[in-house]
C-alpha positions in Angstrom: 0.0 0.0 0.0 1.6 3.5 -1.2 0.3 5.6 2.2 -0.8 8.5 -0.1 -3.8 9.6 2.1 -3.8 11.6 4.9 -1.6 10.2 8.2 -4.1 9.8 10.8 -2.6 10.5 14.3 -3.7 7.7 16.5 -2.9 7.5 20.8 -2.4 4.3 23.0 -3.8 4.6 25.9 -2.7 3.3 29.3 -4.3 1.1 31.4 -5.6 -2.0 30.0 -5.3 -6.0 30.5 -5.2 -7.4 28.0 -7.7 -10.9 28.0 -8.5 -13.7 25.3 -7.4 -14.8 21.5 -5.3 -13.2 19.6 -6.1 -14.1 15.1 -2.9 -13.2 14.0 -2.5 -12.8 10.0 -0.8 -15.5 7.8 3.1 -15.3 7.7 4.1 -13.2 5.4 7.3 -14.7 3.9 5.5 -18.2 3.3 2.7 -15.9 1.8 4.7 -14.2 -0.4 6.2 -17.4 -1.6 3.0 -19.1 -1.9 2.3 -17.0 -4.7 5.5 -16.6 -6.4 6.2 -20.5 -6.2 2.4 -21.2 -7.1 3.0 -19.0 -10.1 6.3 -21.1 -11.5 4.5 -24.4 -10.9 2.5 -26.1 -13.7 -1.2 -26.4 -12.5 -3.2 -24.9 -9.6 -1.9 -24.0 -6.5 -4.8 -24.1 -3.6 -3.6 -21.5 -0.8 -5.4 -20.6 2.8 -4.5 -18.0 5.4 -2.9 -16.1 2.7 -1.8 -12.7 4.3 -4.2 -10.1 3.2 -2.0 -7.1 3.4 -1.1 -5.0 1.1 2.6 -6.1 0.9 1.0 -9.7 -0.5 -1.3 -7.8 -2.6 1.2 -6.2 -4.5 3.1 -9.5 -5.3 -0.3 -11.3 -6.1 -0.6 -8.5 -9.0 2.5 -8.5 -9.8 2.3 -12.7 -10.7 -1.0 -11.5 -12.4 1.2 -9.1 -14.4 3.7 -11.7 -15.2 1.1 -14.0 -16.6 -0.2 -16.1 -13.9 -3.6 -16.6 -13.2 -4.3 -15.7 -9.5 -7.7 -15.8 -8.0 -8.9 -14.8 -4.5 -12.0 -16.9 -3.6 -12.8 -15.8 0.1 -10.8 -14.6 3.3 -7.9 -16.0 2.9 -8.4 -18.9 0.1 -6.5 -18.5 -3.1 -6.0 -19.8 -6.1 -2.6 -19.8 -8.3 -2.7 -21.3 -12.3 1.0 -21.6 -12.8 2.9 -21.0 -15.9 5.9 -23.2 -15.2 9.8 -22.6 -14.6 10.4 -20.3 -17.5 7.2 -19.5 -18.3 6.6 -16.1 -17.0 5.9 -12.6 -19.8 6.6 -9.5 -20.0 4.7 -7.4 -17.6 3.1 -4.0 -19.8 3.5 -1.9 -16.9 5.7 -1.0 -14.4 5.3 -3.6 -11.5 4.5 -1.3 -7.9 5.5 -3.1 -4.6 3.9 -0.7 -2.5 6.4 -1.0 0.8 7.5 -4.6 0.1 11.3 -5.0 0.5 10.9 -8.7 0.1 8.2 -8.6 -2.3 10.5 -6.5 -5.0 13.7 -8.5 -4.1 12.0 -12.0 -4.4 10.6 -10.5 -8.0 13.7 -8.7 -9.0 15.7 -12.8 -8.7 12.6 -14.4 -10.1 12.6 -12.3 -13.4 16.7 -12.2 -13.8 16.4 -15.0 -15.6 13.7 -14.3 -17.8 14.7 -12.9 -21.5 12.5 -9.7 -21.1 13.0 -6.1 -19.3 10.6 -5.4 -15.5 10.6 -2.3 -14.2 10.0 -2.1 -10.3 8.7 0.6 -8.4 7.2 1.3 -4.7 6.6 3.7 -2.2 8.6 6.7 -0.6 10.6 4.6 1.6 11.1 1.4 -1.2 12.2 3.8 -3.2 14.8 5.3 -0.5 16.0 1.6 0.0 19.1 0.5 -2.1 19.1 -2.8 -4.2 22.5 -2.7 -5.3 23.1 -5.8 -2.3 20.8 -7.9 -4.6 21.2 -6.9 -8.3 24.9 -7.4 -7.8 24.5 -11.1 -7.7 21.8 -11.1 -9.9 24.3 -9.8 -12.7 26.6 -13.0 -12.4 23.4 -14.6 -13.9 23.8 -12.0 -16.7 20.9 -10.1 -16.0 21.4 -5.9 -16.3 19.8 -3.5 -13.9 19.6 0.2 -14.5 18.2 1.9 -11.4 18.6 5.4 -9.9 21.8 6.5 -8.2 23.1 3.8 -5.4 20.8 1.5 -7.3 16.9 2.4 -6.2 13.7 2.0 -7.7 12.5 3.2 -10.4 14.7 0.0 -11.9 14.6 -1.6 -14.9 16.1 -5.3 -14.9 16.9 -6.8 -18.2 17.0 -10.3 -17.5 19.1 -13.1 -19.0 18.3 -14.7 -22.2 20.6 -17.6 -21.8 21.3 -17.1 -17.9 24.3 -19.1 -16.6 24.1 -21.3 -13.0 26.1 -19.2 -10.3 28.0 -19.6 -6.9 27.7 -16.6 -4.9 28.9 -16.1 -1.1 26.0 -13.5 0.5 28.5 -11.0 2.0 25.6 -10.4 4.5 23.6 -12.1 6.6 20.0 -11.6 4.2 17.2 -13.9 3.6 16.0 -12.3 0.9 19.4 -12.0 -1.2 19.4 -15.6 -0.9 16.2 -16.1 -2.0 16.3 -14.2 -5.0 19.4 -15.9 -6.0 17.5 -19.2 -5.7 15.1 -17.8 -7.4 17.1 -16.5 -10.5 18.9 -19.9 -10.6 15.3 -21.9 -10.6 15.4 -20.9 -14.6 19.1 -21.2 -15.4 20.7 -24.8 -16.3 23.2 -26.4 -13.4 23.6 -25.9 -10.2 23.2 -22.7 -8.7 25.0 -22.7 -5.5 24.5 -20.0 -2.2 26.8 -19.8 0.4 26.1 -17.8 3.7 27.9 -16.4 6.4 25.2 -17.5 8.9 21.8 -19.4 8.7 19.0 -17.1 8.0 15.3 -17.9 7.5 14.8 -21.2 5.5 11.1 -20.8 4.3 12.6 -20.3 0.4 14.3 -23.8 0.4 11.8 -25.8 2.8 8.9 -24.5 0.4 11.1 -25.1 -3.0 11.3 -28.7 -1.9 7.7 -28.9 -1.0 7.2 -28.0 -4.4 9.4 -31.0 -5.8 12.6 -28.6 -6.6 16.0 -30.3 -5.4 17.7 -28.2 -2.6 20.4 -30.0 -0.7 22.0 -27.8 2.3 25.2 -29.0 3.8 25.7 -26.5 6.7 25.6 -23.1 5.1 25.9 -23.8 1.5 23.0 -24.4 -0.4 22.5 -26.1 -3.6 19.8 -26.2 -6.3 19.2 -27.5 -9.7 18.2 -25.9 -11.8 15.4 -26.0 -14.3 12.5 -28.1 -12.4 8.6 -28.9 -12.6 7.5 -27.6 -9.7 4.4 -29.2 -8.9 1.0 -27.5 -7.5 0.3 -27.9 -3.9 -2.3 -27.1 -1.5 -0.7 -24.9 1.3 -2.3 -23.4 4.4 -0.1 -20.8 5.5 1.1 -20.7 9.2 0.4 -17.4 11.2 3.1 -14.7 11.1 5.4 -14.9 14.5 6.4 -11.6 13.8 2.5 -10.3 14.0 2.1 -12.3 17.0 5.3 -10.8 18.6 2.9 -7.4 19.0 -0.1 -8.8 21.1 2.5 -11.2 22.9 4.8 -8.6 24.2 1.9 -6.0 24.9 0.1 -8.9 27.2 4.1 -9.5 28.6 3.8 -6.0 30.0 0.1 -4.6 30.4 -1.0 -5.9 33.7 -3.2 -8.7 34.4 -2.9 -9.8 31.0 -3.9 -13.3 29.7 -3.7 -13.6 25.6 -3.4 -17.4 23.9 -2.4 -16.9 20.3 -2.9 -19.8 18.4 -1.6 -21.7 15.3 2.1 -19.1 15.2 4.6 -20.6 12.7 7.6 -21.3 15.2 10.5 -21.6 12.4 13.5 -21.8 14.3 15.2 -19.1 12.0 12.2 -17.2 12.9 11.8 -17.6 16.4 14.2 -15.9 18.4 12.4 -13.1 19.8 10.1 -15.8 22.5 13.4 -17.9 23.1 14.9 -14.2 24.2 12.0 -13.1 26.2 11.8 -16.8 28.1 15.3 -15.4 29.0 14.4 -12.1 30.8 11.4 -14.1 32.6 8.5 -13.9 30.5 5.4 -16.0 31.5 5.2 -17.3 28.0 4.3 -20.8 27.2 4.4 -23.1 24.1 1.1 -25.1 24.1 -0.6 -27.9 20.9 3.3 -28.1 19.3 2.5 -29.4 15.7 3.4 -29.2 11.9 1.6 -27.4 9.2 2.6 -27.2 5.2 6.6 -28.4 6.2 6.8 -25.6 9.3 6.6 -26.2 13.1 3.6 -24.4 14.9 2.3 -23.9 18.2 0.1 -21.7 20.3 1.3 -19.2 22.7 0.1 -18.4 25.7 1.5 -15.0 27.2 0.4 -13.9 31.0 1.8 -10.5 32.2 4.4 -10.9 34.9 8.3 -9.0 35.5 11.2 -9.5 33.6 14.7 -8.8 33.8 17.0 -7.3 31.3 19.7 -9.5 29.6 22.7 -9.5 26.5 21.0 -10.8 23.0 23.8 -12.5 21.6 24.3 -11.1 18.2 24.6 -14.1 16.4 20.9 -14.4 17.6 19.9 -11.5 15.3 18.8 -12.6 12.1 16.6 -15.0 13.6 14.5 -11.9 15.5 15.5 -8.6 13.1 12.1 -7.7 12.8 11.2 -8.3 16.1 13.9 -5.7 17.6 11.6 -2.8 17.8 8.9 -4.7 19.9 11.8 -6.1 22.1 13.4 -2.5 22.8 9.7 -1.9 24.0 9.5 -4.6 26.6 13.4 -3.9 27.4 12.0 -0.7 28.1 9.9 -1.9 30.9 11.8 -4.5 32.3 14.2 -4.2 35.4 17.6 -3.5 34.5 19.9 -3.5 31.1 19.0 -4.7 27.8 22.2 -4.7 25.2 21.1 -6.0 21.8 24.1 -6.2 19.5 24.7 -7.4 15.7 21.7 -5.5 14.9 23.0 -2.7 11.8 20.9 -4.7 9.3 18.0 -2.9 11.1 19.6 0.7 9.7 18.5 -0.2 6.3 14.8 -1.6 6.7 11.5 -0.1 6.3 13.3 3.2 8.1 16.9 3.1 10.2 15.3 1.5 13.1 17.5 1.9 15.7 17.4 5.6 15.0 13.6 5.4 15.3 12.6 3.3 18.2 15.7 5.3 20.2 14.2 8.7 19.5 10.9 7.3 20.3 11.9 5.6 23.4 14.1 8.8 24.4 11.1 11.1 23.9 9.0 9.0 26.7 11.3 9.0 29.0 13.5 5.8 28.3 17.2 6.1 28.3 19.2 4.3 25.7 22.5 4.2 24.3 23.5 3.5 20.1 26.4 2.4 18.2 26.3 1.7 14.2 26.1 -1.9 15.4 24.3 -2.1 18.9 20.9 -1.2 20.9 21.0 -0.5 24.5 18.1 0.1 27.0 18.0 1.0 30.8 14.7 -0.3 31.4 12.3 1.4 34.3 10.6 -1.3 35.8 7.2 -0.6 34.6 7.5 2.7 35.0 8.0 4.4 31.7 6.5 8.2 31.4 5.1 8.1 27.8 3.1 11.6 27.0 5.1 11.8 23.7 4.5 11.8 19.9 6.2 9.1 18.0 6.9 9.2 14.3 6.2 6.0 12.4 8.6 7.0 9.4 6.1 4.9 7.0 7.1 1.8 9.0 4.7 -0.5 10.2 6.8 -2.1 13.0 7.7 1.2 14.7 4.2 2.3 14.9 2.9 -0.9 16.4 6.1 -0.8 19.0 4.8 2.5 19.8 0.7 1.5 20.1 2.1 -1.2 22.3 4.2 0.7 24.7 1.5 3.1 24.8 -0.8 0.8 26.7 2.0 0.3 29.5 3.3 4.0 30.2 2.0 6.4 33.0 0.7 8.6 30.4 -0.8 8.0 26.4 2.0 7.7 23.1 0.6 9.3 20.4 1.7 7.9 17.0 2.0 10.1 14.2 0.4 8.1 11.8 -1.8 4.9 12.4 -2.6 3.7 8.6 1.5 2.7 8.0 0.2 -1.1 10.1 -2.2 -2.2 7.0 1.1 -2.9 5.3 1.3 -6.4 7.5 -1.6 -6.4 9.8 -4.3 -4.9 8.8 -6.4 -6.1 11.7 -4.1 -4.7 14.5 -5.8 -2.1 16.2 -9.4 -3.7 16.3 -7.7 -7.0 17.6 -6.1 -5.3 20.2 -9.2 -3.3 21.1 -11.2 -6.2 21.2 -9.0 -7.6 24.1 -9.2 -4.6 26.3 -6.8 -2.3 24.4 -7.6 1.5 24.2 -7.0 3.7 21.4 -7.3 7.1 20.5 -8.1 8.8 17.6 -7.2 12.1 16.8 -8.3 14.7 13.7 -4.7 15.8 12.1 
């Protein structure tokens, strides 16, 4: 979604428990993927609990554009008519990814290897985001991008007619650099080989193989082959642990909470956030463990209670990069030091944001410390000031930090600008009103 209407200034208020079930959206990375391997497979693909948001959206027109048929049938049920490896057209427009980082990079290595020219675009702050860290490998395929200066969107990639099979070492740690190297190397002949420098979220090469693609991965190198009939499945798409971590950590530190949120994916390169906040005491508890579409899931039950501050061990980070913002909230709260290190990737997401969430933090009261690399919070016990406005910088995990810290402080956060959540959880703010939350809304 480009946010091209008016911001609507929105306040938390204190003072709620928070009781009940928490629906938390599909996951967003297996929904993504859903559609973009449903797309390259030869039949129909039969999705449920797709992710309605507009991130999703924007890819499911964007397979539309490259000549797939995609049709939504209800809440959540779709339907993808693939067109096979190698079987995608040129799109006649430019293809919009709204705010979707990994929508355009998953596109942008999908198409590489395609003989025919995309041109991506997106929002104010996609278009501030540099893509340089995933054409570059997209080139050893021989595909040519010609973007704005420090490679951002507007771009135009001219893929590769006669793409070659590529090794590439990710100099970072970055799911979605080596997913859309996978992705380039599903249409080129041979192996395509990734290696990392540390394990980061494995939903591209569990779901390629659920497909009937041949991934192998011996430690961190990866290796597909190339060129293969992916077959049509029928996935039902986990719920997105890093929605949940929102109404988890707001029951964690609104008191006499009580919130059960069921059916969360619990990926192990996705779950680091609740194995940190088991650490600094949290009442949380992993209830019905289970397996759904090749992904472990369970339901989580999260009581308020205190907790402690504690060192996040850095090579912890890409497991929980989203989820920093939410965790500098509860940090916030907690008794003692939080120190959360390894965590620059989070200066070139949706905003920079650590710069964000300290400002934030700073302007209610919280003290914290920054380093290009590192995140530190003196927590106040529960006793956090508030009374400030927050801006959201177009990024939907800083507002919701904010909605949710709101709802703990002695006196209401007021968030610039509430409409930025629809990009991954459209259903936030009535959720979290329905379980005792209190909102504010405010005219300009």
């Amino acid at each position: 979604m480009s946010h091209t209407g008016e911001p609507r200034p929105m306040s938390a208020v204190p003072g709620a428990s928070l009781n009940g079930t928490a629906s938390i959206p599909g996951d967003k990375s297996v929904s993504h993927r859903s559609l973009i391997f449903g797309a390259m497979a030869v039949g129909e693909t039969k999705v449920s609990g797709l992710l309605e948001g507009a991130d999703v959206l924007d890819t499911a027109k964007a397979m539309q554009a490259l000549g797939a048929e995609v049709i939504r049938h209800g809440q959540g049920d779709w339907s993808i008519h693939g067109v096979g490896v190698g079987g995608f057209s040129e799109p006649e427009d430019v293809i919009d990814c709204g705010n979707s980082g990994t929508g355009v990079r998953l596109l942008m290595g999908t198409v590489a290897t395609h003989g025919f020219s995309t041109t991506f675009t997106g929002d104010a702050s996609l278009r501030s985001r540099p893509m340089g860290r995933v054409t570059d490998p997209l080139a050893l395929f021989g595909a040519v991008a010609h973007g704005r200066s420090g490679g951002r969107l507007p771009l135009t990639l001219a893929g590769a007619a006669t793409p070659v099979p590529v090794y590439y070492k990710v100099p970072v740690p970055s799911a979605q650099v080596k997913s859309a190297v996978l992705l380039a190397g599903l249409n080129a002949p041979g192996d395509t080989v990734v290696e990392e420098i540390e394990a980061t979220r494995d939903h591209t090469e569990r779901m390629l193989r659920g497909f009937g693609a041949q991934v192998e991965t011996d430690g961190l190198v990866i290796t597909l082959k190339g060129q293969p009939e992916l077959k049509p499945q029928v996935i039902a798409v986990p719920r997105d642990p890093s929605s949940a971590a929102f109404p988890v950590c707001a029951a964690l530190i609104c008191e006499g909470s009580d919130v059960l949120v069921p059916g969360i994916g619990l990926n192990p390169t996705r779950a680091g956030l609740y194995t940190t906040l088991r650490e600094m005491g949290a009442d949380l508890t992993f209830e019905n463990e289970r397996e759904e579409g090749g992904e472990p899931v369970a339901d989580l039950r999260a009581r308020f209670g205190p907790m402690k501050g504690i060192e996040v061990p850095p090579e912890r980070a890409a497991s929980m990069i989203d989820e920093y913002p939410i965790l500098s909230v509860v940090a916030a709260l907690a008794e003692g030091v939080t120190v959360m290190r390894g965590v620059k990737e989070l200066r070139v997401k949706e905003s920079d944001r650590i710069d964000a969430m300290a400002r934030g933090l700073e302007a209610c009261g919280v003290k914290v410390e920054e380093t290009e690399d590192s995140f530190t919070v003196y927590g106040m016990g529960g006793k956090v000031p508030g009374g400030a406005t927050v801006g959201t910088r177009l990024d939907h995990r800083i507002a919701m930090s904010f909605f949710c810290l709101g709802m703990a402080t002695q006196n209401p956060v007021r968030i610039d600008d509430a409409t930025v959540v629809e990009t991954s959880f459209p259903n936030f703010l009535p959720l979290m009103e329905e379980m005792g939350a209190s909102f504010q809304r405010h005219n300009g």
